[in-house]
N, C-alpha and C positions, 0 to 999 in steps of 0.2 A: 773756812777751815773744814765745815762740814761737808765740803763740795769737791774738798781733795781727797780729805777719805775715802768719798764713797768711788771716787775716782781710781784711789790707788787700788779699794779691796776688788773693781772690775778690771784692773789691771792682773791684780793676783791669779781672779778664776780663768783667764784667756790663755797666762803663760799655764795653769796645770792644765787647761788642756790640749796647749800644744805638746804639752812634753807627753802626754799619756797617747796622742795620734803619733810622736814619733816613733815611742816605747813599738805601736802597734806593726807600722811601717816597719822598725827592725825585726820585729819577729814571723813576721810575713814573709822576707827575705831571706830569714834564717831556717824556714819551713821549706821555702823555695829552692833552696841549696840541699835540703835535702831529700828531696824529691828527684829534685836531677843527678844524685849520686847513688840514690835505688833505681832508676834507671840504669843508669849506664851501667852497675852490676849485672841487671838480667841482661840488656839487649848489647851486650859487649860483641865487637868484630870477631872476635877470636871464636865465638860459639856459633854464631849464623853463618858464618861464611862456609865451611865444608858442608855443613845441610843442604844450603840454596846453590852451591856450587855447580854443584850436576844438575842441573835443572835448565838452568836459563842464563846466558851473561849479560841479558839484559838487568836481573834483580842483582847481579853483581855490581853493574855499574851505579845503578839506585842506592846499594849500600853505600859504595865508595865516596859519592859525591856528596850524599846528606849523611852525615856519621848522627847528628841531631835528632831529626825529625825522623823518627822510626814508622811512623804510621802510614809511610811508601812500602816500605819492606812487608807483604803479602805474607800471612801463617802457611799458606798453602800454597806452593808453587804450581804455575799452571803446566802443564803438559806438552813438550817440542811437536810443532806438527811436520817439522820435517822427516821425509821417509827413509832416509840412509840411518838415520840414527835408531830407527827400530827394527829388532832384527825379523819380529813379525810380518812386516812388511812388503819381504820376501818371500813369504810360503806362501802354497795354494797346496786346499785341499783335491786330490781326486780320487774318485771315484767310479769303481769298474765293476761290471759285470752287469746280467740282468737286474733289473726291478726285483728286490725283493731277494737278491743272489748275489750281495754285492761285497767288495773290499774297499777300505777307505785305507789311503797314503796320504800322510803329508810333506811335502816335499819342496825343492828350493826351488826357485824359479830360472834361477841365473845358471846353476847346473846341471838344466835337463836342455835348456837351449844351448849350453856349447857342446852338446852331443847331439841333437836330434835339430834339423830343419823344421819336421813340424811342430815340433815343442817349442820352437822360438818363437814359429809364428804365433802358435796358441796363447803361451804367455809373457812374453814379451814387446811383441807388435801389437798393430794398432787392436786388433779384436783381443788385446789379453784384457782381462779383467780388472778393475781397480785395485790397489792397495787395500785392505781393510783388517779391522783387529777385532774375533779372528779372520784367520786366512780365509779369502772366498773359496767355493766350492765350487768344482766342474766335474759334471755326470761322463761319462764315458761306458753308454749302453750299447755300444757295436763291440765292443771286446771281451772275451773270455776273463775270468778274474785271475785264474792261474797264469794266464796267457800272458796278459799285464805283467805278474808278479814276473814271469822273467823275463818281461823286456825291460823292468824297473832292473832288475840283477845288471841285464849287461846295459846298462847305460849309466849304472856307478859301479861298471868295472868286477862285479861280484862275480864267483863259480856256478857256471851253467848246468845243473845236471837234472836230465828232465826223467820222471817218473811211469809216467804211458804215454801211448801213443796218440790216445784225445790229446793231451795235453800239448806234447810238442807239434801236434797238429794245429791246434788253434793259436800254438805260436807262430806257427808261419804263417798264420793268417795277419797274425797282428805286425811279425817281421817286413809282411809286403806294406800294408799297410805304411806304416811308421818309417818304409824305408829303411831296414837295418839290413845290411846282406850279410853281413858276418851272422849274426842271430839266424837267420835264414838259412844260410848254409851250415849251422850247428844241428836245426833242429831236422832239415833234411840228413844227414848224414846219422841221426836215431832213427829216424823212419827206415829208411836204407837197412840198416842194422834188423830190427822188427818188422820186415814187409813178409807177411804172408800169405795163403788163400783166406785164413781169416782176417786179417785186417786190410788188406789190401784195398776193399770198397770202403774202407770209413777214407782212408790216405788217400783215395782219387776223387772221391767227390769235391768238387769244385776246384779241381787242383787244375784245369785246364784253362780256367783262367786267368791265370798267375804264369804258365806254361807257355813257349813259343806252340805255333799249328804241325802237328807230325800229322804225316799224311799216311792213310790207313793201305794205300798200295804197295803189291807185292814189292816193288821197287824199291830195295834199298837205296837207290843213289840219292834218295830227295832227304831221306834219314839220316846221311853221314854230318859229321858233328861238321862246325860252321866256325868262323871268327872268334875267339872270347871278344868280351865287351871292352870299351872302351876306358880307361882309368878314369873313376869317380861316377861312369854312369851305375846306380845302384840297381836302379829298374831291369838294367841289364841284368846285374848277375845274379838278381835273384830269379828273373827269365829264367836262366842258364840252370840254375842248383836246378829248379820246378821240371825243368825238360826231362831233366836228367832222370830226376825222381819218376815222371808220369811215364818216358819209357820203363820204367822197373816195372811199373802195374803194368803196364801191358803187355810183360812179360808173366808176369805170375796167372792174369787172368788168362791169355794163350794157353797155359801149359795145362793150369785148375780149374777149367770153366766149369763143369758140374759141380763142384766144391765151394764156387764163387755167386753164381747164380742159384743156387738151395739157400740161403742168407736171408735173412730176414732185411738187412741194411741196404740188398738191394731195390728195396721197395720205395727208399727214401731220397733215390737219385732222382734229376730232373730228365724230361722226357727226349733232351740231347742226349747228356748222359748216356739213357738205356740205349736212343739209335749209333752214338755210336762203338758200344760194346756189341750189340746183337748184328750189326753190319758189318762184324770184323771176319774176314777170310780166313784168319790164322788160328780160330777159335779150335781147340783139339776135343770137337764135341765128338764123344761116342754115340750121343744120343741125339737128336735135335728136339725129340719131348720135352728135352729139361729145359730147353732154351725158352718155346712155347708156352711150358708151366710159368716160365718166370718171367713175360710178356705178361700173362694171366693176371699175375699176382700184383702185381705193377699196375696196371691198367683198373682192379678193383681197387686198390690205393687213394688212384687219383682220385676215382669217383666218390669214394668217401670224403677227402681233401677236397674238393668242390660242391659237395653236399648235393650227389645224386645218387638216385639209385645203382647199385653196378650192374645192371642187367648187361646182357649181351650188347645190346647194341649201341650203349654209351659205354664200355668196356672197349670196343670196335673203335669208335668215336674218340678216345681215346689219346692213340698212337695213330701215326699214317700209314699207310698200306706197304708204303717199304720198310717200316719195320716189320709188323705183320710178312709180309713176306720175306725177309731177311732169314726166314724160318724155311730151311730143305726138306720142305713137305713131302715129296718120292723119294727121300731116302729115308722114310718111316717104312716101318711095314705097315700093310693095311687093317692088323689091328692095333697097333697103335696110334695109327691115323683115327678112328673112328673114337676109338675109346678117350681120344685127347682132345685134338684140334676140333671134330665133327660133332662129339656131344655139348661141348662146351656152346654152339649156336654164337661162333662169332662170325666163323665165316658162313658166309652162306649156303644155301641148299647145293646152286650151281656148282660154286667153287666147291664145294667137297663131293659131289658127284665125279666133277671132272678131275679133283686131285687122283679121288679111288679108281678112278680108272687108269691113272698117267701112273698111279704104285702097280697097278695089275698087267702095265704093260699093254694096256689098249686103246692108243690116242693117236692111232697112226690111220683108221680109219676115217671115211669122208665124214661117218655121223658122229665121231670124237670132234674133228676140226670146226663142225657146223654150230656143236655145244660150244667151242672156246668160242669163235666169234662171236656166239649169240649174249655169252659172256661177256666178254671183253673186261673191262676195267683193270684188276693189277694182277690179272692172269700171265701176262704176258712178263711179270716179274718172277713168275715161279721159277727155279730151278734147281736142276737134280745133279750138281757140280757138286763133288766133296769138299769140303774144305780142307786149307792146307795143313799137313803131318797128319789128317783124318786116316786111316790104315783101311783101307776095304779088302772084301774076301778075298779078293784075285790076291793083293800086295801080299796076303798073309800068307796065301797056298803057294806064291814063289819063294818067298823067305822062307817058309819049311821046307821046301823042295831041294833035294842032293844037284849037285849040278848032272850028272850020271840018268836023271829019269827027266831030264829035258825033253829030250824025244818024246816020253810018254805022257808028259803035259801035255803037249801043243796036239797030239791025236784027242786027247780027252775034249779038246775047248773045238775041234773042229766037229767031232760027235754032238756036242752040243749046239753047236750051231746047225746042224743039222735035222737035229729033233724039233730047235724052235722054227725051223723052216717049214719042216711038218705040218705039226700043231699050232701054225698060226691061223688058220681060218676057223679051227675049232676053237680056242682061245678067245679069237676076234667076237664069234659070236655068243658066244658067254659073257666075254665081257660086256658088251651092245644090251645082254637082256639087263647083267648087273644096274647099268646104266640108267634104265628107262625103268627099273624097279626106284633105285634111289631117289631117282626125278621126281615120279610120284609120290613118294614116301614124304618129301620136305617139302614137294607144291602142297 
């Protein structure tokens, strides 16, 4: 009896506590249910899907498939490394002008190559740059900034209007360049416009190699215009605009030569350049001083630009002896001659002995001829040929002259030949002592 008791009262405590472990079970369950119903309030489809939407369809498909387990779904979506989808991608910065003098563009890539051949290659082909955020950067120190700025105008199509003549000048530098003829033939057609004795020397320097070869002889036939270029060749026609334009300078320099050569700018041509402006026949020098002074001026240039002294004989050293003589030293007078070419100590003692005598008209004798041989060297380049449209005394006394006192010229010029017939042995010997005065003067 006492053994069922104690049996039933451990019966008792076992059933309360299973029922108190069930109790616990149910409310576990009943806390778990609502845990997953504050879930799916915050991390509902309807709120993350237009967030992560733009982003990625990978973390779309992650939502789609586990609507549950939310702890795939990423707070932060990661960033597409594809390059179509960012429009940075496509730019590249560049950058023009000197170190220090510069402009910066940024610009698209895909729109400068369907205009430009080099632009495609630059940024498109194999040596363009990589993609990067931001856009890379390319220096561009051979071009003008302004110069850039309007080859950026006409390559998206913008209005060309250029403001001076530097400026459309270093456009055509940048139009050969780059290959643009239309640009080319815009900025030629403002120089054209603005070519004068003053700027003429800024517009030819280095314009002659961009230029077909005109040949500096009297000979028009080698000058007369040739073929236009071929369709699409570009090199051609910007050839073609350059010709055109360098025949204009060497028309304005013909006409202005002492107004062109007094310039300070022609100091800063290269020493082609100078030979061959100072070797031109057609040059309408009244003076050939001014040609000489501006050889001069030129020649102590360089020597500074090479960091030498300018003394005379690196002055000399210079230029070559044909441009040096390019100068019609007997049609100076002989003080001109002395006061210019002769103090100056570039030509020599010999050589300006023998010039003053070939201006004083005494080089016809044996001891004139014995000096040039004993000479020699770019003696033999002297001469005393005018250049061409040059007007000398005769030209001007027939152009004033009535036709009515013809007669009375042609007696005047036979009297004068007559006198110098005379007077040439007393002449002769005057000039022989001139001679042998000067020699010793510069030995």
């Amino acid at each position: 009896m006492r053994l069922f008791t104690f049996w039933k009262k451990r019966s008792d405590k076992e059933a309360g506590v299973r029922g108190d472990s069930s109790r616990c079970i149910e409310f576990e369950r009943s806390r778990q249910k609502i845990r997953e119903g504050i879930r799916n309030r915050i991390y509902s489809r309807t709120i993350i899907l237009p967030v992560i939407a733009r982003h990625s369809s990978k973390e779309i498909a992650i939502l789609r498939n586990s609507t549950k387990d939310m702890s795939q779904v990423p707070l932060i979506a990661a960033e597409e490394t594809s390059t179509t989808e960012s429009p940075t991608c496509n730019m590249v910065i560049l950058e023009a002008g000197l170190p220090g003098d510069t402009w910066r563009y940024c610009v698209e890539r895909e729109r400068l190559a369907e205009r430009s051949e080099w632009f495609r290659a630059m940024l498109v082909g194999p040596l363009a740059p990589a993609p990067s955020d931001p856009p890379p950067l390319l220096k561009l120190q051979h071009v003008e900034k302004r110069a850039f700025d309007y080859l950026l105008r006409y390559l998206l199509d913008e209005p060309i209007n250029f403001q001076s003549v530097s400026t459309a000048r270093a456009t055509l530098d940048a139009a050969h360049q780059y290959l643009c003829p239309e640009l080319a033939r815009l900025a030629v057609q403002y120089l054209e416009r603005n070519l004068n004795s003053n700027t003429v020397l800024e517009i030819y320097q280095g314009l002659s190699l961009y230029a077909n070869h005109i040949t500096s002889s009297l000979n028009r036939s080698s000058n007369l215009p040739t073929a236009p270029p071929a369709p699409g060749d570009d090199a051609g026609e910007i050839a073609a605009v350059c010709t055109r334009l360098l025949t204009a300078c060497f028309n304005v320099i013909d006409s202005e030569p002492e107004a062109v050569f007094d310039q300070e700018h022609f100091e800063e041509l290269n020493s082609a350049e100078v030979e061959e402006l100072a070797c031109r026949d057609s040059l309408r020098l009244a003076n050939e001083s001014t040609l000489f002074h501006a050889l001069d001026r030129w020649a102590a240039s360089e020597c500074r630009r090479n960091g030498v002294e300018p003394s005379a004989s690196n002055k000399r050293s210079a230029l070559s002896d044909d441009v040096w003589y390019s100068v019609r030293y007997p049609l100076m007078t002989d003080r001109e001659f002395i006061e210019g070419p002769m103090a100056s100590g570039i030509l020599s003692s010999e050589e300006s002995a023998y010039i003053v005598a070939r201006i004083l008209g005494h080089t016809r004798n044996d001891e004139s001829e014995e000096l040039r041989n004993s000479i020699g060297g770019p003696l033999p380049r002297l001469t005393s040929t005018p250049r061409v449209g040059v007007r000398t005394y005769e030209d001007q006394s027939c152009r004033m002259s009535k036709p009515g006192k013809k007669e009375c010229q042609d007696n005047r010029k036979n009297r004068r030949k007559e006198c110098a017939t005379q007077g040439q042995r007393t002449c002769a010997r005057i000039g022989n002592c001139l001679v042998r005065v000067l020699a010793c003067i510069f030995d």
